[in-house]
N, C-alpha and C positions, 0 to 999 in steps of 0.2 A: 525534522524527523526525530522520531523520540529513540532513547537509548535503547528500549526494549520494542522498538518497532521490528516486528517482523522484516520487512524490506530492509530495514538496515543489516540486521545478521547475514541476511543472504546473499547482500551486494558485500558485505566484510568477508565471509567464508568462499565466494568467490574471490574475490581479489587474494585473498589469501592463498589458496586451494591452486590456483592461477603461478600466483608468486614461485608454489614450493616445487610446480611441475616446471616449471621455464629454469628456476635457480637449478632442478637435478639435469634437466636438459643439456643448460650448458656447462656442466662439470663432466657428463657423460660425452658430449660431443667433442671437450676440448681434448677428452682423453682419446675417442677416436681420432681425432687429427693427428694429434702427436704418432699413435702406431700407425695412420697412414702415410703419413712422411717417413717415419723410420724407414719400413719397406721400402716407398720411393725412394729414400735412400739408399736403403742394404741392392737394390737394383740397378741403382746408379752404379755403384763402388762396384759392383759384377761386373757392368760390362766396361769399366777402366777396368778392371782386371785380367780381363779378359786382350781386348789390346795392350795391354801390358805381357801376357804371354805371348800373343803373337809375336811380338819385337824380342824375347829373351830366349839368349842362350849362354852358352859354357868356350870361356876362352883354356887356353892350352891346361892353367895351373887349375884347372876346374871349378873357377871364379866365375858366379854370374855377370853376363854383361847383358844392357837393354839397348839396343840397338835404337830402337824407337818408342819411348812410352808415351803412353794417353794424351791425348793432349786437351791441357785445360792449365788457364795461369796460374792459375792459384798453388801446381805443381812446382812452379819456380821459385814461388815466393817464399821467405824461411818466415815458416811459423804458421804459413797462412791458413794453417789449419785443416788442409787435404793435406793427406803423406799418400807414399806407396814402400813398402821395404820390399826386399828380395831375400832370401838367405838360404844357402850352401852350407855342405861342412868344410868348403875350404875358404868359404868368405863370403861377404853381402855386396847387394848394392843398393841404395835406396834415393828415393826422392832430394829434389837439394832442397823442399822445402820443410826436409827434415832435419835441414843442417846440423848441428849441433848435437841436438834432443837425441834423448835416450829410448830409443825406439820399445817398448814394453813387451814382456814373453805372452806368446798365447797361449792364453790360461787353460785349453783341452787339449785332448789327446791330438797329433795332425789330424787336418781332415783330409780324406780321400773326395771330396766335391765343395763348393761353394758351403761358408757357412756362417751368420753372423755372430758377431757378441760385442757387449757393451764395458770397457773396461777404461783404466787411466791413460792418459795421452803425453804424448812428449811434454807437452807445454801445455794440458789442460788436463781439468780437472775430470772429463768424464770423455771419450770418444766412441763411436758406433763404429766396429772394425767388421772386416771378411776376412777369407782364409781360407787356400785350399794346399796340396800340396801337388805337384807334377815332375815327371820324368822328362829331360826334353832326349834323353837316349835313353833307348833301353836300356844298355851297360851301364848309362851313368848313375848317378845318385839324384836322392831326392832334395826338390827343392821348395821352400814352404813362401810362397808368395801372399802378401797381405798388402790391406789399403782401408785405411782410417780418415772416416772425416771428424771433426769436431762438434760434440752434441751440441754446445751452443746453439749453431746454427738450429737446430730442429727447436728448441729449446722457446728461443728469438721468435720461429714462427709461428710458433702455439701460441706464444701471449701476445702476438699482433692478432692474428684469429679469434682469442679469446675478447679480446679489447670490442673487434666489431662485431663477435657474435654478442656479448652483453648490451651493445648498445641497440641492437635490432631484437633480442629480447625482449628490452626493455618498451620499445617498441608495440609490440606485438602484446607485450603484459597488457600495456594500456589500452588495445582494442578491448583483448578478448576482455579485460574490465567494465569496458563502455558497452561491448556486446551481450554480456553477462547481465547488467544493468538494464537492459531492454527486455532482453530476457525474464530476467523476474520481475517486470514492470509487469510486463504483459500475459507474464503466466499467471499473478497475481490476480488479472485485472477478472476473473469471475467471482470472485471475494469483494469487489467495489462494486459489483453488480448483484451482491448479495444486498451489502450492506444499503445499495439506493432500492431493493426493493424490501427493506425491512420497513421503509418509511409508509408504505402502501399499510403495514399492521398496525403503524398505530392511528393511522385515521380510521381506519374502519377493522375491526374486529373480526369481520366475515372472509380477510382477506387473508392469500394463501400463494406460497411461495411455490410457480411453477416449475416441479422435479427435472421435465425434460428439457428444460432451457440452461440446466448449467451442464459442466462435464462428470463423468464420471466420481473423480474423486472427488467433489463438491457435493454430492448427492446427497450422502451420508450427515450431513454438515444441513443441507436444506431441508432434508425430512425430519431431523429431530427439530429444527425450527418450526417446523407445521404441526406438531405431535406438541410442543410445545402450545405451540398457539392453541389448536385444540383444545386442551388443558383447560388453559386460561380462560377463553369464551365459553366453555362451558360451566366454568366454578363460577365466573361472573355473571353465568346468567343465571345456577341458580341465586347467588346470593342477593342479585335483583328480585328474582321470584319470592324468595324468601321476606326479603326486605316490601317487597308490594303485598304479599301476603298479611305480613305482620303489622302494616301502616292500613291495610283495609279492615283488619282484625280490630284495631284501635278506633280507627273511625266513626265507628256506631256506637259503642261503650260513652265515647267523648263527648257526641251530638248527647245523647243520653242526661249526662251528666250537666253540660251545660243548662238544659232545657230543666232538671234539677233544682238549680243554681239559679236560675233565672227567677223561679220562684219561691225560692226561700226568702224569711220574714225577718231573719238576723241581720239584720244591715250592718253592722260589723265585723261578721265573717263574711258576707256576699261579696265585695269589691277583692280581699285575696284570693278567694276559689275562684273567681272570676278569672282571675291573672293566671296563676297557674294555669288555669284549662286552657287558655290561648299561648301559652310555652308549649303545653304540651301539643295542641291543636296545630302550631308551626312547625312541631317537631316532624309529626303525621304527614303534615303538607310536603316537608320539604324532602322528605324520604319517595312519598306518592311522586315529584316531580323528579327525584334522580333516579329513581325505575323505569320512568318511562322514558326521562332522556336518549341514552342509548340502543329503547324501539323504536327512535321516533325520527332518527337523529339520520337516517340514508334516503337517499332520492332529490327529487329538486320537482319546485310546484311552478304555475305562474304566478305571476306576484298578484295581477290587476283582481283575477277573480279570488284570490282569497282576500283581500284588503274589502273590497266592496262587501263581500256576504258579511265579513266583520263588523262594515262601518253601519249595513243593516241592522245587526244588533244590537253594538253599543249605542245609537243614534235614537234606541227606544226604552235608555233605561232613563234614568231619572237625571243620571248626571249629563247627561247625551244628549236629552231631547231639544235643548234649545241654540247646542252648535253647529256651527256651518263646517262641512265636510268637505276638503277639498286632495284630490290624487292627482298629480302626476305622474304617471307611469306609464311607459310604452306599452302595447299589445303582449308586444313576443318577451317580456321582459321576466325572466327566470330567475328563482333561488334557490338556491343549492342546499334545500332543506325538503324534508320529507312534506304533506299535507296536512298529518295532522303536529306535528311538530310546527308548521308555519303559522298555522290556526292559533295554538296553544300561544308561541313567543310573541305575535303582532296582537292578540285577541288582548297579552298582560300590559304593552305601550300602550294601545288605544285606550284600555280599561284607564290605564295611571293617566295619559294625556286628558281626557275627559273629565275628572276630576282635579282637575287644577289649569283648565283651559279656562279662558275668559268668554271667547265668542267662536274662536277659530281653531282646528285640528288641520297638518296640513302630512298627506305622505306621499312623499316623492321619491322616487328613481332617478341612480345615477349609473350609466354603465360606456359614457364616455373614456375614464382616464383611465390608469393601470388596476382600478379597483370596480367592483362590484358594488353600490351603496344603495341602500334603503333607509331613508332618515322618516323617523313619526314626530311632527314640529307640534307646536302651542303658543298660544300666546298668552301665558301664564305669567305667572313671577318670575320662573327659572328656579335655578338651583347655583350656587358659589361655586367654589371649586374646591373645598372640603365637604361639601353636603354632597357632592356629585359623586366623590369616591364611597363614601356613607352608604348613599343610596343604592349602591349595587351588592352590598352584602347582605346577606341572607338573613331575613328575619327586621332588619332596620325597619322602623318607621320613622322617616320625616314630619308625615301629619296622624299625630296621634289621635286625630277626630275622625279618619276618614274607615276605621273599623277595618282595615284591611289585617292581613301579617304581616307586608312587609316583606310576599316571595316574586312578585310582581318581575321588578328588572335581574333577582339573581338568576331565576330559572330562563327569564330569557338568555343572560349569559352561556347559560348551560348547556343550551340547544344550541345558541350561534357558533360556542366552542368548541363544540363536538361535530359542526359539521364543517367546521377550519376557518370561522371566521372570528369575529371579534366585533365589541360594541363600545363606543364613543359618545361618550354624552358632553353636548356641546354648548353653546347658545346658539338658539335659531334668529334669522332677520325677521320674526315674527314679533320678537321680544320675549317669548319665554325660553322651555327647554325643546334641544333637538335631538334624538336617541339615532344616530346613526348605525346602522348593521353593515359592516364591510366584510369579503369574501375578495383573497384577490383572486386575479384571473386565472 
């Protein structure tokens, strides 16, 4: 996956985006834990407080005594971090597991009901205390009863909270990553079904991306690819028009001049205006054969009946008349080229096998294996394997006796190319050359 792959930003800005909501999550949740224990705590220390009133009262010198307070161990234990105090103006009495510890003032006004606050502890550095005050006679005086636990403990259970909330975060992080990830896999996936139907435009130019097959927000994105195409097939077809116009316009000026040429009496300028005219005369041709390529270049023919009216032909020209003609090719057997496009590419093998065939021309059909093949054989000289790539380019001539241009096998290329196949020139078990057409399936 590339750096500026779109899917990568979006599975990154998810996992990130993922990350920063699960990270404020759990700072938000650990803080709600902590104020929900405090309560469950400040609730706790109420109702010991509460049995702690019930057990308290006033001996003779007007000293509180607790007949019975709360009970929980950790009241006996010194230090252990729960207190209770009591206080009077004539004297306290407190928890023994206050023992020693300097019980701390409460830091508000008395309360007249239940009330919490968070201040320093006998033996610690930070305690969650209550506080109310009560009468236990009406004549008597007021008494301010309090009871402190140790924050620690709350403290302790937030970061054990915190510890498993992080690790089922992190958890969860990695779904919703892996689910995110499917996510844009799949939301993406009208975009891969864009991009496999762009391959439909460049074999055929008439071809057009249908609007109500993607989603809405793709629409915008397919119709300017259509409006594009448009565009394109239309510039391209004038400038074939143009290009056929201008190679028909030449044409007859060229025949003209030739026929000029042919009979002048200068034997020392005739052989270069000669040449020239046949540059130009291939130039003509080979523009005439790329204007039509692209008319000619959709549909699919039989093979049998345009091979045979063919071999009728070439079998009555001069070079033709005295070979033997032989086809292989099944009835139903099709190629995936237009008719007169078919005519045109097999009419220029036959035409070239014929002149450099010995006795024999042979075209057969192959449409057993994973390909499509039509091979035009001879049994010729052949060609090497530097004359083979030679011979497919435009204008080459091999046999500079036989008066052609030399557009023979490029413009077959041009048709077989354009209608997705490809041409292979091989040796035939004939002994010469084998021009193979393959289309795969």
């Amino acid at each position: 996956m590339k750096r500026n792959s779109l899917k990568l930003r979006l599975f990154a800005l998810a996992a990130l985006w993922n990350a920063v909501a699960l990270g404020l999550s759990w700072v938000a949740l650990s803080l709600l834990f902590e104020r929900h224990t405090e309560r469950q705590v400040t609730a706790e220390l109420i109702r010991f407080g509460e049995a702690l009133v019930a057990g308290l009262s006033l001996n003779g010198q007007r000293v509180p005594v607790v007949a019975q307070g709360p009970y929980d161990p950790r009241f006996t234990r010194p230090a252990s971090g729960l207190y209770w105090h009591v206080k009077a103006p004539a004297g306290a009495a407190k928890s023994r597991s206050l023992w020693d510890g300097a019980w701390p003032v409460w830091p508000k006004a008395a309360p007249t009901g239940w009330e919490s606050a968070t201040t320093g502890g006998p033996f610690e550095p930070s305690m969650i205390r209550v506080a109310r005050t009560i009468r236990p006679d009406a004549a008597g005086p007021e008494i301010l009863v309090e009871l402190g636990l140790d924050h620690q403990a709350i403290t302790t259970a937030r970061g054990d909270f915190a510890r498993e909330l992080g690790l089922f975060l992190l958890v969860l992080w990695s779904i919703l990553t892996l689910a995110s990830v499917v996510q844009v896999t799949q939301g993406l996936t009208p975009l891969v079904l864009v991009r496999a139907r762009l391959a439909s435009l460049k074999s055929d130019s008439q071809a057009r991306l249908d609007v109500q097959d993607h989603p809405d927000e793709v629409r915008p994105l397919v119709e300017a690819i259509n409006e594009l195409a448009d565009v394109r097939s239309n510039d391209m077809g004038r400038a074939r028009e143009r290009a056929r116009d201008l190679a028909h316009a030449l044409k007859t000026p060229l025949t003209a001049l030739k026929m000029q040429v042919s009979e002048m009496t200068d034997a020392a300028a005739k052989p270069g205006l000669q040449e020239s005219l046949n540059v130009l005369n291939v130039a003509v041709q080979a523009e005439l054969a790329r204007a039509q390529t692209s008319a000619q270049d959709k549909g699919s023919c039989a093979a049998l009946p345009a091979v045979t009216r063919l071999i009728g032909v070439v079998g009555r020209t001069p070079a033709g008349v005295n070979l033997r003609f032989i086809t292989e090719i099944a009835e139903g057997f099709t190629i995936p080229l237009g008719e007169d496009a078919a005519f045109e590419a097999l009419g220029a093998l036959l035409d070239n096998a014929s002149r450099h065939a010995k006795s024999i021309i042979r075209v057969r059909a192959d449409n057993n294996g994973a390909n499509y093949v039509l091979a035009v054989e001879d049994d010729g000289s052949g060609l090497s394997g530097d004359h083979r790539q030679q011979a497919q380019q435009r204008g080459v001539r091999l046999d500079e006796a036989s008066g052609t241009q030399g557009l023979g096998l490029a413009i077959t290329g041009d048709l077989i190319a354009a209608s997705g196949g490809s041409v292979a020139l091989e040796t035939s078990d004939l002994g010469g050359l084998a021009v193979k057409l393959v289309w795969a399936r």
